[in-house]
ZAMARGU-4260 file (C-alpha; in steps of 0.2 Angstrom, whole numbers, plus 5000, padded with zeros to 4 digits):
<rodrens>
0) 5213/5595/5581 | 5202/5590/5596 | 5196/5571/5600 | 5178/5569/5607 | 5176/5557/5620
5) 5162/5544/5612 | 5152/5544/5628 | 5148/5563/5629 | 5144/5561/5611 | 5125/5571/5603
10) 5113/5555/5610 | 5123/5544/5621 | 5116/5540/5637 | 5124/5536/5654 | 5121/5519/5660
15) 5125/5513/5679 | 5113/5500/5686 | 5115/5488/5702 | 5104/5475/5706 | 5107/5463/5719
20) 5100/5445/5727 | 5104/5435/5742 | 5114/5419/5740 | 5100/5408/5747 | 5087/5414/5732
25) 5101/5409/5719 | 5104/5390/5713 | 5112/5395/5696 | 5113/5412/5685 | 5112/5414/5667
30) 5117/5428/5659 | 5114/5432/5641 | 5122/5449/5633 | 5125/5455/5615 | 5140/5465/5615
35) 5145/5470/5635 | 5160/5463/5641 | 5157/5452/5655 | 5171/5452/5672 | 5166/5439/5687
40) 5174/5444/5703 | 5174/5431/5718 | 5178/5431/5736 | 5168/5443/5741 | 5160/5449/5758
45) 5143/5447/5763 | 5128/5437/5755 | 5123/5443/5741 | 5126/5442/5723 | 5127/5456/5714
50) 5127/5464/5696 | 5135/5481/5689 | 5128/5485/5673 | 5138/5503/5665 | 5145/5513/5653
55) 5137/5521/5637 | 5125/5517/5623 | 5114/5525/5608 | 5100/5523/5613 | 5099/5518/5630
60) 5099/5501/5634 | 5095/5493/5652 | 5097/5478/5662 | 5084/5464/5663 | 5083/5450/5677
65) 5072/5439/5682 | 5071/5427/5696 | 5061/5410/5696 | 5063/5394/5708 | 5080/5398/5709
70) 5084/5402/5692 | 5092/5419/5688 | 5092/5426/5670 | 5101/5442/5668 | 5100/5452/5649
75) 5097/5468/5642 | 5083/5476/5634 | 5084/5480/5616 | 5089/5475/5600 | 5107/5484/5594
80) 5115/5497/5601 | 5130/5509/5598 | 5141/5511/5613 | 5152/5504/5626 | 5145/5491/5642
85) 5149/5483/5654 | 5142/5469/5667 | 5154/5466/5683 | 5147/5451/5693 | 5151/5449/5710
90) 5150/5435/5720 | 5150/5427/5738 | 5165/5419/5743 | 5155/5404/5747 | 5145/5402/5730
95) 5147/5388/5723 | 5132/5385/5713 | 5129/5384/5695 | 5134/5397/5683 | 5129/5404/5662
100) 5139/5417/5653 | 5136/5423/5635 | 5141/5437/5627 | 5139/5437/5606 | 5156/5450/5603
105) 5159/5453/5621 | 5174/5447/5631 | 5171/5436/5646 | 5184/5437/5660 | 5184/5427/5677
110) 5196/5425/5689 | 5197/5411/5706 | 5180/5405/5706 | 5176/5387/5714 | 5159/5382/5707
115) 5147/5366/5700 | 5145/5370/5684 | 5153/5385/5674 | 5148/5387/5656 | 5155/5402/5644
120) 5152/5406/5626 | 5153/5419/5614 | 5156/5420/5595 | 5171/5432/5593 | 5174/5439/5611
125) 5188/5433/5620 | 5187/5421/5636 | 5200/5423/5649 | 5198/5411/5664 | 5210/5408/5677
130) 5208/5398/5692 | 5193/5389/5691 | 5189/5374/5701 | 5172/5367/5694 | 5165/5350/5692
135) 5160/5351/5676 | 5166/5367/5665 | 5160/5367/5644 | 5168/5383/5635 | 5165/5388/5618
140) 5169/5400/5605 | 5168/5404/5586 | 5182/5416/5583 | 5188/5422/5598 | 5205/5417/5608
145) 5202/5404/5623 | 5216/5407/5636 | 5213/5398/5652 | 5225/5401/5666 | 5226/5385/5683
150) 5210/5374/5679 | 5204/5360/5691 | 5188/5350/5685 | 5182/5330/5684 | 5174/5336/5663
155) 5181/5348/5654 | 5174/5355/5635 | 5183/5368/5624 | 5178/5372/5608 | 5182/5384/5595
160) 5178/5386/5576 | 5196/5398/5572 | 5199/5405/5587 | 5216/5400/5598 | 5213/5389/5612
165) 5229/5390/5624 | 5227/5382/5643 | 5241/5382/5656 | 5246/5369/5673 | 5228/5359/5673
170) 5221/5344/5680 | 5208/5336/5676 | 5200/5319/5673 | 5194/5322/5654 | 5196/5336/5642
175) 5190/5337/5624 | 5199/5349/5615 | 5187/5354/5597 | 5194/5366/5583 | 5193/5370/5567
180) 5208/5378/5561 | 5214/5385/5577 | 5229/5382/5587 | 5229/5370/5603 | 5241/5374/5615
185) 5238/5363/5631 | 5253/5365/5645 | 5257/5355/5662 | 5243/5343/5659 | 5236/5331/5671
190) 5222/5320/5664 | 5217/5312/5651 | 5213/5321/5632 | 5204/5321/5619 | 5210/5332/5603
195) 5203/5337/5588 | 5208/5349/5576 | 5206/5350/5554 | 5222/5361/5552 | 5227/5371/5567
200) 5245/5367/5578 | 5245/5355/5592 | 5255/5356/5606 | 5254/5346/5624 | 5264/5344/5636
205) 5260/5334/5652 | 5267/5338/5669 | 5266/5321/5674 | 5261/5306/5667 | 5250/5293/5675
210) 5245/5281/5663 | 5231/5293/5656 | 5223/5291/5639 | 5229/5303/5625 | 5221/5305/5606
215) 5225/5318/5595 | 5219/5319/5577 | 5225/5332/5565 | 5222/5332/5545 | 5234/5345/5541
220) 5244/5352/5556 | 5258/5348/5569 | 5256/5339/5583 | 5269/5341/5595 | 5267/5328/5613
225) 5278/5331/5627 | 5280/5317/5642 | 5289/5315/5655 | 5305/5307/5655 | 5299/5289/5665
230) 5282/5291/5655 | 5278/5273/5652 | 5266/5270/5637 | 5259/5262/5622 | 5259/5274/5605
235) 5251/5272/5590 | 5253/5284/5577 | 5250/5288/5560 | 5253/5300/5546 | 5245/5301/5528
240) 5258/5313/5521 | 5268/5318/5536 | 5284/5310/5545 | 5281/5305/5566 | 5297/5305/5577
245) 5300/5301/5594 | 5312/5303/5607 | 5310/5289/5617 | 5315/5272/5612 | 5300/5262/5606
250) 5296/5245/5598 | 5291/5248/5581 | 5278/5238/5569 | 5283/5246/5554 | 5266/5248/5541
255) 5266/5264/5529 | 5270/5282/5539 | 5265/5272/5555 | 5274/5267/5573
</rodrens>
């Protein structure tokens, strides 16, 4: 029994497109995809900007952008399509401006990129971002996993409806952290947070501690907060139905399933 590659399928085309613009015509990109997987590549040499659209679809589809005052919109034509594509982005080492990603079922990955403004979303693709230093950086998705690898920012946005939001060593000056009834799973934190979640897990754990602001609310899940040894702070906590515990030694004012 023989396996047929879905690409050299009856019908399905080939699909390998480059387009490119030079750094000075570019203030911010906006890319908007139904199902291609989008990669961002950094650090790279030369001037320009430029996009690799590939891979296979029934029917054809092709890549659409459009440049004005500055403004870059990339998509594709067409409605729906059977198939597998792909957009690779790839970008100055000096780009810093202000950058879009959508993707409806799509994965978006991006890796060491230093800009203004990054925003991601998709509804059930998953978002992989690792090293990002960015002023202001808003992430979003329905029911896809959010795994974020170094961040450094000033305002920071992640939201999910189901989907796992999981970020590792970042610092930052605010966060808000939305879910539904996915997990949260914040480590080496620096900054101050803002968590809210109906019935998914809860866990934080600060790399150091400087005073910052923390609020978590949870209506049915754990919420487990790790501190430094010589955090210094002042906790209030309550539970309707739950128990809370600490480790360190704290004043109480004892009122019902509160400290």
């Amino acid at each position: 029994m023989g396996f047929t590659n879905p690409s050299s399928a009856k019908g399905a085309n080939q699909i390998d497109e480059e387009q490119g613009f030079t750094l000075q015509d570019v203030e911010e990109f906006h890319v908007q995809m139904a199902s291609e997987s989008i990669r961002v590549y950094q650090a790279e040499a030369g001037s320009d900007v430029r996009f690799h659209y590939y891979g296979w679809s029934i029917p054809p589809r092709h890549m659409l952008t459009k440049l004005v005052n500055g403004v870059l919109n990339i998509s594709a034509d067409g409605l729906f399509s059977i198939g597998q594509l792909k957009l690779d982005i790839y970008l100055p080492a000096d780009f810093s401006k202000d950058i879009f990603l959508y993707s409806a079922s799509g994965s978006i990955i991006t890796d060491a990129l230093d800009v203004t403004q990054l925003e991601l979303g998709t509804a059930s693709g998953r978002i992989q971002a690792d090293n990002i230093n960015a002023n202001t950086v808003e992430i979003e998705t329905s029911s896809g996993s959010l795994n974020i690898e170094s961040l450094q920012a000033n305002i920071v946005k992640l939201k999910t409806q189901s989907g796992r939001i999981q970020v590792n060593q970042s610092v930052v000056e605010e966060v808000k952290v939305t879910t539904a009834s996915g997990d949260i799973t914040l480590k080496d934190v620096e900054g101050n947070l803002d968590v809210n979640t109906a019935s998914g897990h809860v866990d934080i754990s600060y790399k150091t501690f400087l005073e910052n602001r923390i609020n978590v609310r949870n209506t049915s899940g754990q919420i487990n907060l790790g501190l430094p040894v010589d955090a210094s702070f002042i906790l209030d906590a309550h539970s309707v139905s739950g128990s809370v515990q600490s480790d360190f030694q704290v004043n109480t004012q004892k009122a019902p399933g509160k400290i």
